[in-house]
LUMDRENLUM-536729 format. One record per residue: x, y negated, z of N, C-alpha, C, O, CB in turn; residue in one letter. Coordinates in steps of 0.02 Angstrom, whole numbers, plus 50000, padded with zeros to 5 digits. Each point is the difference from the previous one (the first is absolute). Last residue first. Glycine has a CB too. Example, Ala and Ser with C-alpha at 12.3 -4.5 7.8 and 13.67 -1.06 7.14 Angstrom:
506425011250354500424994150003499614994550037500254994550008500345008749884S/499565025450104499554994150000500454994050000500525000150033498535005850029A/
// end
This chain:
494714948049573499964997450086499204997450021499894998050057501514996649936X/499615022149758499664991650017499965000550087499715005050021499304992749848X/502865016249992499185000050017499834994050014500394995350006499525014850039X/501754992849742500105000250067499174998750034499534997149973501934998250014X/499675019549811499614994650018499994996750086500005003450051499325002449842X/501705013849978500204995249989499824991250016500284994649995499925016149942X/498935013750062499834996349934500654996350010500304999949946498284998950038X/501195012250195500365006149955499974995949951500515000349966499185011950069X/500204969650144499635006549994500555003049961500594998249997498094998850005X/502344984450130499875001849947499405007849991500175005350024501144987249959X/499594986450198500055006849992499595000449952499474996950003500805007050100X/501314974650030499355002049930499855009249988500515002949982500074984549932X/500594995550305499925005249952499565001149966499445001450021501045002050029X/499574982250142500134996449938500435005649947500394997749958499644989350115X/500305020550162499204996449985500384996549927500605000049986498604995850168X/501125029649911500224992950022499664995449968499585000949955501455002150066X/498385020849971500334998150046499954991050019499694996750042501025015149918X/497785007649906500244991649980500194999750076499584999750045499524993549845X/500535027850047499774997849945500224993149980500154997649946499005009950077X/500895008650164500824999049978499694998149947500295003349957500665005150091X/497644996850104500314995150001500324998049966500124994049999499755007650065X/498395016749950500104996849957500284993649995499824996049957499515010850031X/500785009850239499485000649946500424996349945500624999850006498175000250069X/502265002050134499954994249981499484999549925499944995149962501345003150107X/499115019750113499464995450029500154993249945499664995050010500325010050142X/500935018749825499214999749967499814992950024499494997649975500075016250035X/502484993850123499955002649950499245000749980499645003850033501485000949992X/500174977350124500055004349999499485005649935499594996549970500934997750160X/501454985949837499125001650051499885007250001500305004149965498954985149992X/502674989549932499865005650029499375002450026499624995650019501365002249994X/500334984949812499455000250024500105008350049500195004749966499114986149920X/502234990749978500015004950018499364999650031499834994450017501345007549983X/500044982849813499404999550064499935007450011499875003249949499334985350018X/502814996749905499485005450003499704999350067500204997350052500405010749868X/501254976149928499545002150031499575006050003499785001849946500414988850044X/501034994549848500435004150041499995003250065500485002450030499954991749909X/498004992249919500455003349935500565006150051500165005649983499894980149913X/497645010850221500384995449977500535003049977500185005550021499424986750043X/498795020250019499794994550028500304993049982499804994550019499965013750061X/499605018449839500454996349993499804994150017499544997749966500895008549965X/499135020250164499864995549973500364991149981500284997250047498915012550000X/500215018450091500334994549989499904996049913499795002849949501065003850157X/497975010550085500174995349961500334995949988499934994550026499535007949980X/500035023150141500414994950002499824995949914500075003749951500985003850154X/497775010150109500074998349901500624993250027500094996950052498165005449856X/501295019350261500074995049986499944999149940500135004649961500344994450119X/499185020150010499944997650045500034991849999499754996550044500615014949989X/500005006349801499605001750054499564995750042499395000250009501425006649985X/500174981749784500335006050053499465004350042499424998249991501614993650029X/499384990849761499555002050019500395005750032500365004149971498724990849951X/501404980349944500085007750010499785003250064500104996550050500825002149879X/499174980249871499735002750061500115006949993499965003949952499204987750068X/501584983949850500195009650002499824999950065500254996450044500875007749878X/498754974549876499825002950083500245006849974500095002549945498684990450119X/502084997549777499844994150002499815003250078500464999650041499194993649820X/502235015149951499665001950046499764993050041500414995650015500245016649981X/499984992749739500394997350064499175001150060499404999449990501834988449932X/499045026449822499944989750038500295002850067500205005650016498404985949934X/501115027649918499364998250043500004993750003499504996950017500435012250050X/501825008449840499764994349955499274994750026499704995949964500835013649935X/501185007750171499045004050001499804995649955499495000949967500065003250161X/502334989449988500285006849962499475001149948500125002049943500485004150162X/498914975250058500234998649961500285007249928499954999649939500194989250174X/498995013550103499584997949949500264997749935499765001549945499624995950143X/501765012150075499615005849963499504996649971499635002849959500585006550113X/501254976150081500465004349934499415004549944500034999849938501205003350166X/497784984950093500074996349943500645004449930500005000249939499654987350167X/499945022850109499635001649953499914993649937499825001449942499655007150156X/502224993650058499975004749977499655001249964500175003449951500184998250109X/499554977550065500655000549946500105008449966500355000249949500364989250135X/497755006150089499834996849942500654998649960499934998449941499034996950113X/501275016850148499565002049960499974998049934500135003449951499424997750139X/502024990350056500115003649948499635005849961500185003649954500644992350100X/498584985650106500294997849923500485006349959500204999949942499884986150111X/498625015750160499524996549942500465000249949499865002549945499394989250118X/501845014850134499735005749942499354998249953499725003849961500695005150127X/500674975450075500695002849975499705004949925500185000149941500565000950210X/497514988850002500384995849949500575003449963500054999549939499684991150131X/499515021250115499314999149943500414996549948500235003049952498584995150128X/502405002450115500005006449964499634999249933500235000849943499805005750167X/499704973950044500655001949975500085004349951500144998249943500124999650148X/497895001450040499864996449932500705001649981500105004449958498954985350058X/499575025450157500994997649964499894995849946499965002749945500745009150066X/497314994150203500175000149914500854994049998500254994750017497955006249925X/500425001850286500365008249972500084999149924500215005249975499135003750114X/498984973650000500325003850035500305007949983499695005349993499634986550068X/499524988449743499775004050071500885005150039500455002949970497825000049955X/502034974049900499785007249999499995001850081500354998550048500235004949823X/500204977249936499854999150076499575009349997499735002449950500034978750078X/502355002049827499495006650009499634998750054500224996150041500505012549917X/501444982849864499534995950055499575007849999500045004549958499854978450013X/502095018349907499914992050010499654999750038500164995450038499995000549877X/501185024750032499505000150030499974989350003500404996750032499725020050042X/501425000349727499894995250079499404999650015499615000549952501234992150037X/499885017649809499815003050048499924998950060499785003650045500505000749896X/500154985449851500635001650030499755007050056500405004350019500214981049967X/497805000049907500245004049949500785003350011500325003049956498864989249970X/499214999250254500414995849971500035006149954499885005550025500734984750059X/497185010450081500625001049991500374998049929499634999749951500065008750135X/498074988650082500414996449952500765004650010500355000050050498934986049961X/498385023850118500744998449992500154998449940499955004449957500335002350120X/497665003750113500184995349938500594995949986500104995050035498875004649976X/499725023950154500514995049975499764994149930499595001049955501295010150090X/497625003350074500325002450035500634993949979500064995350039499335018849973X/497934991449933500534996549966500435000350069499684999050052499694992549841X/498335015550135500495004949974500774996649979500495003750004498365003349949X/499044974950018500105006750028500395004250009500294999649945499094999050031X/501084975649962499485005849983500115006650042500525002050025499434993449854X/501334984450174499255000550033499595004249965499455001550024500564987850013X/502315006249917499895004150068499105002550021499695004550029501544987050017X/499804993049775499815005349988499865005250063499615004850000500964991749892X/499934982550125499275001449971500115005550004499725003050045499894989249883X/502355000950134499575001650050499235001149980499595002850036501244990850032X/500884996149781500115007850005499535002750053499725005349985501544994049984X/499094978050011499655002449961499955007249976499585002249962500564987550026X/501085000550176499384997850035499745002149921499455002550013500724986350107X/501865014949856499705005050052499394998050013499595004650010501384998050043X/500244982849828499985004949963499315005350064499395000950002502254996949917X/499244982950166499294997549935499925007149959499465001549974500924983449992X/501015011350284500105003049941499335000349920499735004849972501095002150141X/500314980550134499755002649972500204999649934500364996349966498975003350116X/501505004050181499944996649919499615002649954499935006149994501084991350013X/498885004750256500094992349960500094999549943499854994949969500555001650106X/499655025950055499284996849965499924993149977499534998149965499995009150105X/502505012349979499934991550005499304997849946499944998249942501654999450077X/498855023749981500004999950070499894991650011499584997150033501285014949991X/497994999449773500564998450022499934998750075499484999050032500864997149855X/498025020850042500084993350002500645000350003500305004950022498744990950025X/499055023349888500764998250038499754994149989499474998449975501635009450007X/496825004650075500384997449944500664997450027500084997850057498874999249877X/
// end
């Protein structure tokens, strides 16, 4: 896993980003700014959070357009599915996103309830019981 070089500061974001490290297959995890800035990340050896961040947001700014066109509402998670990799992303705060990387099939039925103190809704509308 990277690290900053100056291991003296710390970072409350990252130390909570580092959970995610611990599921399986999971390769990156990255807060990125609705600007496309990279705010905080911690990710396995050889991953471009930089890059990642730059093209999170103009993913989701492309397809929030087609939801909206489509009349669908506003785009809440979007997982997408590669060969080799799935990528989730997801809304961690009003100007916030949570990037998720891994490698491909290992994050199963994650992208259901990312962040903590999120309410997730069935098809009824109902929310499940914990």
């Amino acid at each position: 896993m990277d690290r900053h070089k100056d291991s003296e500061q710390i970072d409350p974001l990252r130390d909570a980003l580092a959970d995610y490290l611990m599921i399986p297959g999971m390769k990156a995890a990255i807060l990125v700014s609705d600007q496309g800035l990279m705010i905080s990340s911690v990710a396995h050896d050889g991953v471009d959070t930089a890059s990642i961040a730059a093209l999170a947001i103009d993913t989701v700014a492309t397809v929030q357009r087609f939801g909206l066109q489509v009349q669908a509402g506003f785009l809440d998670t979007m997982r997408i599915e590669f060969d080799k990799l799935t990528v989730v992303l997801a809304p961690f705060a009003s100007d916030v996103m949570l990037a998720l990387v891994a490698t491909a099939g290992s994050l199963g039925a994650l992208s259901g309830n990312l962040t903590p103190g999120r309410r997730v809704e069935s098809p009824t509308g109902q929310v499940p019981a914990s």
